[in-house]
N, C-alpha and C positions, 0 to 999 in steps of 0.2 A: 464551445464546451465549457469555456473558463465561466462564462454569462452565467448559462445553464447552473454551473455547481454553486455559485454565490446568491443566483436565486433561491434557489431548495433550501439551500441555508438559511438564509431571511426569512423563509416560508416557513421553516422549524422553529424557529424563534417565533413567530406570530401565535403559530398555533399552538403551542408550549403554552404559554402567556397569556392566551385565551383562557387556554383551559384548568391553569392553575393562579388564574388572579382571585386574592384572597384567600387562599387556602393552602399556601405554603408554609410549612413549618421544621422545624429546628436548621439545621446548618443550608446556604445554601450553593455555596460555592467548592470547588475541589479544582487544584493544581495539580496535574500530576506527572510524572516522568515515566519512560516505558523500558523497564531494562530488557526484555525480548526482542526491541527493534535492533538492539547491538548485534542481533544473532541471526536475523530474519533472513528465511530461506532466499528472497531471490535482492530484495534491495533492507541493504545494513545502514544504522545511523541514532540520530540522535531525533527524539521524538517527546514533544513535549503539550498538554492536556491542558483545559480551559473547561471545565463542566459546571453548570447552573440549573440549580432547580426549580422548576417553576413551582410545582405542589409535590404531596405527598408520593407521587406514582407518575411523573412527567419533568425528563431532563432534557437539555441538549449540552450534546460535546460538543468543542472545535477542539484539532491536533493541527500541529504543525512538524512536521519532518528533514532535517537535514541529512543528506545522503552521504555517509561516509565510512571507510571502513575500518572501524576503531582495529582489529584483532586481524588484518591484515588475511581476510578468510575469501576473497573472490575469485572465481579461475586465475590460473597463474594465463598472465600476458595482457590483462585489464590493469591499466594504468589512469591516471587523473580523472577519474569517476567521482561526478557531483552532480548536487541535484536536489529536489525537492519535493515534497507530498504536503498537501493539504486537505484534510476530512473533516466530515463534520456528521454527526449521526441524531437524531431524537430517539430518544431512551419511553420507554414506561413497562413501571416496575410491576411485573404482574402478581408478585408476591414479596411480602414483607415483613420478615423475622427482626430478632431482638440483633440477634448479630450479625445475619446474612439476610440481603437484599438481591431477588432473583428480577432480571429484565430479559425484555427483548429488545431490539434496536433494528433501525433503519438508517443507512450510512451511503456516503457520496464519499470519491477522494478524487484528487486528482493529481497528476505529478507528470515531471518534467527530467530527463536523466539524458548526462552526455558522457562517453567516454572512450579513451583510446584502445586498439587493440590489436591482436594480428591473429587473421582467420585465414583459412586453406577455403579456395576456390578452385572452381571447375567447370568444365563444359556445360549447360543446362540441363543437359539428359545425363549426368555423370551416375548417377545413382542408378543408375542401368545400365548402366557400361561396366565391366569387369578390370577394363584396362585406365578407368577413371584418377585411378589414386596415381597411377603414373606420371597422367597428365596433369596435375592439377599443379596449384600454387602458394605461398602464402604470400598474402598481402597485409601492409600496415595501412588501418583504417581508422575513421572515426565515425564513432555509432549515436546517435542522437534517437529518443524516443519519449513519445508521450502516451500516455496514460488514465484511464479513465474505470473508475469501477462502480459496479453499485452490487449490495448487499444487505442480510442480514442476520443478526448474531442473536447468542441466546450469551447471558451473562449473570456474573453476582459480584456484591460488593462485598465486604468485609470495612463496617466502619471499626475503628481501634481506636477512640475517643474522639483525637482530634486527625488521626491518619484514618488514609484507606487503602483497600488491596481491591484492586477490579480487574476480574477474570473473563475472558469473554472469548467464544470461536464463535464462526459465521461462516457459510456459502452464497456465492453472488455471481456474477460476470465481469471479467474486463474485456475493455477495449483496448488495442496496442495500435500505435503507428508509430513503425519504426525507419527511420531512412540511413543510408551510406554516405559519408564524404569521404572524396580522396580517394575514390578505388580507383584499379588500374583498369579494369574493363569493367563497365555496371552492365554489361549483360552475361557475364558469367553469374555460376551459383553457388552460395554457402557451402559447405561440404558437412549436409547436416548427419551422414553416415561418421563423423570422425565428433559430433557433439554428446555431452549428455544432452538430454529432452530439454529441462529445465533452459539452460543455458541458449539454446537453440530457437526458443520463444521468445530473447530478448537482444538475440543479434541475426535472426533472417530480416530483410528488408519486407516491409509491406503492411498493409494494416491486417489484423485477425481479432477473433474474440477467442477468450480461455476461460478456466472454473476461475473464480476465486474465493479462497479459503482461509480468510483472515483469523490470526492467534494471536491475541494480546494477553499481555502481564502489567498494569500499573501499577503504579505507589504512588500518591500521593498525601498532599495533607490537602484536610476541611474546615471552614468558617463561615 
């Protein structure tokens, strides 16, 4: 998967590059910081932007993502949670104003999260059992899980001389594979009746596919 994402990326840059040699013009570079990953519904942190333009109507990002929880906001009983995100998207701007620059994008991430926790297990069939919550248990575990997305966004810029503001939502798919260490019996089950949904998609064991619905906010500055 990791081959896979840093190919696509090489692949965006070629074909960027192709198609905007010679014909690029005013600024072409952009830095930027993400203050809505401090906030982000399922993984929170520090999230930092690399963008190049090749021409008038053709960019690529790369981001990079440290997983951490500045504002102390993840279920209560997740402890030493770290981790990382890497994306990278080719941008083209399908329209372009004096102040606002509208795109679409095509984006890859990929990420990596581990961390401690204590979940309530149970019988396999518990969730059909009436007398399940009796039996069950909790146990202190560690949750390790990898990550894979792909999507695409509709977005705008906002250049402000030498700063920028870039807005952007998207729907796509991830991939999850998530595993247990340290339980006390691995063939008990989650007790996904005692989760919210959310939370439940990133601590039952096993691989799945979900929607994914990326919301960004940057700032950065351009040169």
């Amino acid at each position: 998967m990791k081959r896979l994402f840093f190919t696509s990326i090489v692949l965006f840059f070629q074909i960027c590059n192709t198609i905007g040699q010679d014909i690029a013009i005013g600024f072409k570079n952009q830095i930027k910081f993400t203050p809505s990953a401090t906030v982000n519904f399922v993984y929170k942190g520090l999230e930092f932007s690399y963008e190049r333009k090749f021409s008038r109507r053709t960019s690529v990002q790369m981001s990079a993502m440290y997983f951490v929880d500045l504002f102390k906001v993840y279920p209560t009983g997740w402890t030493d949670f770290q981790g990382f995100r890497l994306s990278g998207e080719g941008k083209y701007f399908i329209k372009i104003k004096k102040y606002v620059h509208y795109y679409l994008s095509f984006g890859l991430s990929y990420d990596e999260s581990s961390f401690l926790t204590i979940e309530r297990f149970g019988p396999q069939a518990w969730l059909r059992d009436s007398t399940a919550e009796a039996r069950s248990y909790l146990d202190s575990i560690s949750i390790e899980t990898q990550g894979s997305a792909l999507n695409c966004k509709f977005g705008i810029q906002v250049p402000l001389k030498h700063f920028i503001i870039d807005l952007s939502v998207g729907v796509g798919a991830k991939h999850w594979n998530i595993w247990h260490e340290d339980r006390l019996n691995s063939d008990d089950k989650l007790g996904a009746v005692f989760h919210k949904r959310y939370k439940y998609w990133i601590t039952e064991q096993g691989k799945r596919y979900t929607i994914d619905i990326p919301v960004s906010i940057k700032m950065g500055y351009i040169f």
